[in-house]
C-alpha positions in Angstrom: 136.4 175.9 161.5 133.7 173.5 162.2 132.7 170.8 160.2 129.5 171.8 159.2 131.0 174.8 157.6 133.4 173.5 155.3 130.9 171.2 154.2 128.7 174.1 153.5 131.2 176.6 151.7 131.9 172.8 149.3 128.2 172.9 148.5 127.9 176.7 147.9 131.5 176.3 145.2 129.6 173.3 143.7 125.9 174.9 142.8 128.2 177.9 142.0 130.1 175.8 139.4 126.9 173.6 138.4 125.0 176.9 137.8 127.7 178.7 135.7 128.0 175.8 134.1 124.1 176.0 132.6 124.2 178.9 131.7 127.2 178.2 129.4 124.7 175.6 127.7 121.9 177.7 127.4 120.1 178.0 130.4 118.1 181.3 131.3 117.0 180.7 134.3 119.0 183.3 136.9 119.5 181.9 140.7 119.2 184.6 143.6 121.2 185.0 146.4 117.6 183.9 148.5 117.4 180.5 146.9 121.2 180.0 146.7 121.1 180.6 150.5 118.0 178.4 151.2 119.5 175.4 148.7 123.0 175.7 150.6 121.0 175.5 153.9 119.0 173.2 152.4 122.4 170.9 151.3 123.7 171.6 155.0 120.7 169.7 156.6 120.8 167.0 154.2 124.4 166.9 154.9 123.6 166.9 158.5 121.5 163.8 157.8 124.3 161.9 156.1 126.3 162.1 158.7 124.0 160.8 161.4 123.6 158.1 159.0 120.3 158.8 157.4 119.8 158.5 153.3 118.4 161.5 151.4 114.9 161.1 150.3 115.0 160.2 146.4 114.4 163.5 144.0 114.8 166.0 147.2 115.8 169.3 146.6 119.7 168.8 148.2 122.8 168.5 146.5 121.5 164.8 145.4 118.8 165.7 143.5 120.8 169.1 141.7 123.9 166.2 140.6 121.2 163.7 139.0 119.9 166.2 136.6 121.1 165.7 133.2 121.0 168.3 129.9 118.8 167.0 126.9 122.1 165.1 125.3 122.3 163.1 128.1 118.4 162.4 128.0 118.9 161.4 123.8 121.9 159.1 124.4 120.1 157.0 127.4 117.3 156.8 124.9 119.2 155.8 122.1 120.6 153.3 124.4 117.3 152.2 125.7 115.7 151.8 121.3 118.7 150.1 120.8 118.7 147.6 124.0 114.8 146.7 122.9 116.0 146.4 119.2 118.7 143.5 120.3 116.1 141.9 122.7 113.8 141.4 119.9 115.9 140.2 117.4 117.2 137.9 120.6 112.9 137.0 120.9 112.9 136.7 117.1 115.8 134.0 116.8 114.1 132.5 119.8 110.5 131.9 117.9 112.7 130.7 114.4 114.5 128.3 116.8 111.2 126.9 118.2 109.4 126.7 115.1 108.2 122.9 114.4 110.1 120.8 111.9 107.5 119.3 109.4 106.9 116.1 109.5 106.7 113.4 106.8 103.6 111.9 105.9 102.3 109.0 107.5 103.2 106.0 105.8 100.1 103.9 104.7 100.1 100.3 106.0 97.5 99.0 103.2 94.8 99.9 101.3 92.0 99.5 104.0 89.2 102.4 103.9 90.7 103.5 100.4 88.7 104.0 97.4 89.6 103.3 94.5 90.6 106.0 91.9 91.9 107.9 94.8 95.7 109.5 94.0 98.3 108.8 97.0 101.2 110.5 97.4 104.6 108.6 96.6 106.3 109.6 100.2 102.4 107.7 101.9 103.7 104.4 100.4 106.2 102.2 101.2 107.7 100.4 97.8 109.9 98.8 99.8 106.5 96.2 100.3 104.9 96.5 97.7 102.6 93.1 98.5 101.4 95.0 101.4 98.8 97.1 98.4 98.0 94.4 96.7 94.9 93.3 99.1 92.5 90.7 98.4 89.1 89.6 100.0 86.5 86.8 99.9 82.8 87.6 98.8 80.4 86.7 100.5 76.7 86.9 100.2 75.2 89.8 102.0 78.6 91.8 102.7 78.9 94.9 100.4 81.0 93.4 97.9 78.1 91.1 97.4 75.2 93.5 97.3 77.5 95.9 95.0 78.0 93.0 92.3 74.8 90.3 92.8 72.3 91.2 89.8 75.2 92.9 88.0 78.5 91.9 86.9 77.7 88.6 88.9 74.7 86.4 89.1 74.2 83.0 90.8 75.2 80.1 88.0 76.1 76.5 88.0 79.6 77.2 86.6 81.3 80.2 88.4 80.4 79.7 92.4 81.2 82.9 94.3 84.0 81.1 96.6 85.8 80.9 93.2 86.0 84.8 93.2 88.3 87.4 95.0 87.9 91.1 95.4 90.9 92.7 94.9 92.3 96.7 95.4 96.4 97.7 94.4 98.3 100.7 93.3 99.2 101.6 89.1 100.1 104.6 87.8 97.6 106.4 85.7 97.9 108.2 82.5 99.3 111.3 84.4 102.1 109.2 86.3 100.9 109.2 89.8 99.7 106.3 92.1 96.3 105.5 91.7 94.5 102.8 93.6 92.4 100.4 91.3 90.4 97.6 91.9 89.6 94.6 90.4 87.4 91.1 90.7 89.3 87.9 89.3 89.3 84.3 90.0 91.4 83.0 93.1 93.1 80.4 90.7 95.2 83.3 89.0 95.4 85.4 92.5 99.4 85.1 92.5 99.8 85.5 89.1 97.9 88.4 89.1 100.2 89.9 92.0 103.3 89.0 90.8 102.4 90.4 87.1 101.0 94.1 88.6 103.8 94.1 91.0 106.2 93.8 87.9 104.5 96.6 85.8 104.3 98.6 88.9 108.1 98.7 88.8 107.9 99.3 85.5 105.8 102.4 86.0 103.0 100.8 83.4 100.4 103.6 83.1 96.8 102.2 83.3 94.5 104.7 83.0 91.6 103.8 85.4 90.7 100.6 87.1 87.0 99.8 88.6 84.6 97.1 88.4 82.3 97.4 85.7 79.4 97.3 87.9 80.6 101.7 88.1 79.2 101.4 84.7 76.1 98.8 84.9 73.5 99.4 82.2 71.0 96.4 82.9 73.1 94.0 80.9 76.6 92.4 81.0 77.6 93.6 76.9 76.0 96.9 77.1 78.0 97.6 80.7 81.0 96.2 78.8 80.6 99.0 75.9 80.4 101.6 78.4 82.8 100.6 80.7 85.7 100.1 77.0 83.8 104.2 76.2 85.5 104.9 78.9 88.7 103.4 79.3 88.4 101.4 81.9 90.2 98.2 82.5 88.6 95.8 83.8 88.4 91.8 84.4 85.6 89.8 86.1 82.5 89.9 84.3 79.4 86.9 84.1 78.6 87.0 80.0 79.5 85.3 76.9 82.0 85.9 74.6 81.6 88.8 72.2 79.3 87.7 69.7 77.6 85.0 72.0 77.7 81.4 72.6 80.7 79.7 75.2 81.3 81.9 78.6 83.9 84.2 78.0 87.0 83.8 80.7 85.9 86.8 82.1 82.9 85.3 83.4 85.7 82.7 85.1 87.6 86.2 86.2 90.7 84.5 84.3 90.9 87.6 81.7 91.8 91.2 81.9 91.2 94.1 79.1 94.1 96.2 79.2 93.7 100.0 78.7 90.6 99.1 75.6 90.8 102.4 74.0 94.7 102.0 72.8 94.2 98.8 71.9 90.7 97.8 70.7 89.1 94.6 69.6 89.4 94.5 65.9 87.6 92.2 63.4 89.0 91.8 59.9 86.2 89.2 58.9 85.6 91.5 55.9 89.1 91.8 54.7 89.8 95.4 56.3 89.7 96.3 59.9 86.7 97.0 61.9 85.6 98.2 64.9 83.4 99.6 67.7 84.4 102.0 69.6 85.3 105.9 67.8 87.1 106.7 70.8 89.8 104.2 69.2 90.4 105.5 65.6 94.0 106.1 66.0 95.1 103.1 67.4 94.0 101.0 64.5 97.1 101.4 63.2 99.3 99.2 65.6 102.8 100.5 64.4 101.6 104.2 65.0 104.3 104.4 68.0 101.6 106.4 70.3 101.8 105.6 73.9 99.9 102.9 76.0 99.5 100.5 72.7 100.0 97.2 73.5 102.8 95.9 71.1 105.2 92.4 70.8 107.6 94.8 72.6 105.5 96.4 75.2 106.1 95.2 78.8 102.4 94.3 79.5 102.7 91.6 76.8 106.5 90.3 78.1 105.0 90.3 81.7 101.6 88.7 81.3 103.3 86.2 78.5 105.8 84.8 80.9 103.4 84.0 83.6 101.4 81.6 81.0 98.9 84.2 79.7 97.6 84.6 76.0 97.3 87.5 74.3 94.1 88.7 72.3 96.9 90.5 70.1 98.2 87.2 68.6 94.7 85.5 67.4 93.8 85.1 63.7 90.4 86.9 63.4 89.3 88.5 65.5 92.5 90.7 66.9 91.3 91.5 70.6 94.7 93.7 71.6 93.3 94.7 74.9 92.7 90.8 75.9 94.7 88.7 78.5 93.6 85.2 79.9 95.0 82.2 80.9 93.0 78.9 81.0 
């Protein structure tokens, strides 16, 4: 028997098999003996082709195509296998994106105070307390920069006993009532520059709360006493300032920029010329009483009088009549 034929009568018991086989699993379609004969000639020439060495056309009607045909639970299984091949390449994708998600980065730590105004609240992690010093800035006024034009006419004036070389413009960090770093400013004689340094940078360590800190000029009127009210209605402390002392007469050290009022409100200037206490100011009612234990009251025990004390200032707390508790100056 030939070669050919063998080959054949293989093909024939295989669609034979194949074709009993669907119809075990469902399949109504019925095969005649026509198309059985033309798909087992069929299968002869393509195995005729094989053996000269040819390849079967992809999805021809030979023995080739009949073997890759696969029932519907074939087809559901490669598709599971496909949902569940695209489900583990996107979690794969997934990890890939967490993976090459930027880190956040830390602030940008502030080297001074430059371009900052004051009252602004920085952020702890901006600041480096490490160097301190390097926020407590100071600057020479000069006539015709803007420190000059913001004070000239206000809070300064040209006189024959303050000259504006004398002066320094000065911006740091406090904490304010709320607890947070707050940049302040501040004119005050160069003579007292270092104390002035040393003493903030002390109740900085402290945490001293101070609740605002801007030159009174913020709160000019048209007249040095009047600005001082509204500047104390608010506050504000405060130190350079070209008037008398309250009540008139001498210059007070403020117009030397050797004296600082200290949080006003909590700790007001009090007369007792009449043999009871009396004041100015409503906004400090409650902190007549200087044993009252409320917050921000300047007291023998509180550390803005041990600090400003031990670097030779005097306190407005310790004079006969009138009590000025706010009030520290050195001569």
């Amino acid at each position: 028997m030939g070669m050919h034929s063998k080959k054949s009568r293989l093909l024939i018991w295989m669609l034979t098999a194949g074709l009993a086989v669907a119809g075990l699993s469902g399949c109504r379609k019925s095969v005649s003996e026509e198309e059985l004969a033309g798909q087992t000639e069929a299968a002869g020439q393509e195995a005729a082709q094989t053996e000269d060495g040819s390849r079967p056309q992809e999805g021809g009607s030979g023995t080739a195509g009949l073997l890759e045909e696969s029932g519907p639970e074939e087809s559901l299984a490669e598709d599971d296998r496909e949902t569940a091949g695209q489900a583990e390449s996107g979690m794969q994708e997934t990890e890939e994106v967490k993976e090459t998600e930027p880190e956040e980065t830390a602030p940008q730590i502030l080297e001074n105070l430059s371009g900052i105004a004051p009252g602004t609240v920085l952020n702890p992690e901006q600041l480096d307390l490490t160097d301190w010093d390097r926020y407590f800035m100071d600057w020479e006024i000069e006539e015709g920069d803007n420190l000059y034009e913001r004070i000239n006419g206000k809070s300064y004036r040209e006189n024959p006993y303050v000259p504006l070389e004398s002066l320094r413009y000065v911006k740091l960090i406090h904490y304010n009532f709320d607890g947070q770093i707050q940049v302040g400013e501040l004119v005050i004689s160069r003579d007292i520059l270092d104390d002035m340094r040393n003493i903030f940078r002390e109740l900085f360590e402290e945490e001293y709360q101070i609740q605002s800190m801007y030159l009174v000029d913020n709160y000019w009127t048209g007249d040095p006493d009047t600005t001082d009210w509204a500047s104390i209605e608010e506050n504000n402390t405060s130190a350079f300032c070209y008037r008398e002392i309250t009540g008139g007469g001498n210059l007070s050290n403020h117009a030397y920029g050797k004296a600082i009022d200290i949080n006003p409100q909590q700790n007001p200037y009090v007369s007792y010329s009449s043999g009871s206490p009396s004041w100015s100011h409503e906004n400090a009612n409650e902190y007549i009483d200087r044993d009252s234990g409320l917050p921000h009251v300047i007291t023998h025990e509180d550390p803005a009088y041990r600090i400003f004390t031990s670097y030779g200032f005097r306190w407005g707390g310790d004079w006969n009549n009138p009590k000025d508790y706010q009030h520290f100056d050195k001569n």
